[in-house]
C-alpha positions as CSV (number, residue, x, y, z in Angstrom):
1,X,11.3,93.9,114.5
2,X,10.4,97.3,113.4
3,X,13.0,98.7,114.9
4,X,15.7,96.6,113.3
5,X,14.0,96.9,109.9
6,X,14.2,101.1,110.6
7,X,18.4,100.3,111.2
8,X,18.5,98.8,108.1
9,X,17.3,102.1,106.0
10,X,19.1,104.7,108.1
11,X,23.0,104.9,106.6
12,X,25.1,104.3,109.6
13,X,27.0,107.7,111.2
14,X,30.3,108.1,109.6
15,X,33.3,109.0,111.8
16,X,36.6,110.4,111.0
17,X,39.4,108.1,110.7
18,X,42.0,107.8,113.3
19,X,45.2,108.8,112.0
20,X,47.9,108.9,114.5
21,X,51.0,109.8,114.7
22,X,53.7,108.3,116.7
23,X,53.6,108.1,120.4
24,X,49.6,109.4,119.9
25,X,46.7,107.7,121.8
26,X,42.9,107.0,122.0
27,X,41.5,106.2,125.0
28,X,37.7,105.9,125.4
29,X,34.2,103.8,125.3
30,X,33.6,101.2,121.8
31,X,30.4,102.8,121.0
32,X,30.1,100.7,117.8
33,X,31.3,97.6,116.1
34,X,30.8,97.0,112.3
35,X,32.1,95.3,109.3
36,X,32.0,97.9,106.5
37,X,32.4,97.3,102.9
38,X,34.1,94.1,103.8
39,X,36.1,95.7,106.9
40,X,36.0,95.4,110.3
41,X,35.9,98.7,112.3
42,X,35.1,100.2,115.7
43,X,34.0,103.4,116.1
44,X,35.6,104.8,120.2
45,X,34.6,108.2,121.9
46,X,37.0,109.4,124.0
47,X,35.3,111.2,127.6
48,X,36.5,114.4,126.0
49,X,36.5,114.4,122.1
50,X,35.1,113.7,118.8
51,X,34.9,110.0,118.1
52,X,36.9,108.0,116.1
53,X,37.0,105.1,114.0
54,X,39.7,102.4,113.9
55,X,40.2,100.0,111.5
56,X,41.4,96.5,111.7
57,X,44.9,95.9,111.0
58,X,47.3,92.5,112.1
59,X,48.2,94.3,115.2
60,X,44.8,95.0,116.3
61,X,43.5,91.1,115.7
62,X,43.4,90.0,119.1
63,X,41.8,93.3,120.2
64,X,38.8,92.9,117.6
65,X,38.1,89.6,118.8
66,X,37.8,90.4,121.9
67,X,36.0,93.7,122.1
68,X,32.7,94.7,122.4
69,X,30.8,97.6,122.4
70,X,30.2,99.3,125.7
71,X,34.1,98.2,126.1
72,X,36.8,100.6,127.4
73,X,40.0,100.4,125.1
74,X,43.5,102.3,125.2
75,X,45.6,102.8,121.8
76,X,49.1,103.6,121.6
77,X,50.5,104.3,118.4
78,X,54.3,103.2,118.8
79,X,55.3,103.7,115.2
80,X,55.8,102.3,111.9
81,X,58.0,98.9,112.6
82,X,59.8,96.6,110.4
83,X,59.0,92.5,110.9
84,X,61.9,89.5,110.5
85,X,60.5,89.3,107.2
86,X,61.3,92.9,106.2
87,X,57.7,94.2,105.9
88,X,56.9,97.4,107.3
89,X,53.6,97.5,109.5
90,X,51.9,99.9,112.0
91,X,52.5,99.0,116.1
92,X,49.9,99.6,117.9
93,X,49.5,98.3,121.5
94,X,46.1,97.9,123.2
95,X,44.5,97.8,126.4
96,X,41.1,96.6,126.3
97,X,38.5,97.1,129.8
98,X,35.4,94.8,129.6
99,X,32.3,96.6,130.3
100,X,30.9,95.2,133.9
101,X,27.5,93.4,134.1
């Protein structure tokens, strides 16, 4: 219980956003998942590189309620796409690896 109360004082670590570009990825372990300010996030460390965090968009739904921390995931970002309805939004495909055990 102690240690849960400590979590509570500390201010979570704060990683930089992931901003791609198109045709960029990010590939690496969910290290956290969070709701922040209202938003859900994930924070992934790639083997090889700073960590990152992603925010929840429409394209990412399924992935966020699947995935949990200790989780391998893939992102591609494929561009900025136009829907039948005219709105613009970002496409992002996913591969998501459930941890084992």
């Amino acid at each position: 219980m102690e240690d849960l109360e400590k979590k509570l004082d500390e201010a979570p670590e704060i990683y930089p956003n992931w901003e791609p570009a198109a045709g960029d990825k990010l590939v690496g372990e969910v290290i956290r998942k969070d709701m922040v300010k209202g938003f859900d996030m994930l924070v992934v460390k790639p083997k090889n590189g700073e960590a990152r965090t992603v925010w929840k968009i429409t394209t990412l739904r399924d992935l966020f309620e699947k995935v949990k921390v200790g989780d391998r995931v893939g992102l591609k970002y494929l561009g900025e796409m136009k829907s039948e309805k005219g709105r613009n939004y970002k496409n992002i495909r996913f591969v998501l690896e459930a941890k084992q055990g």
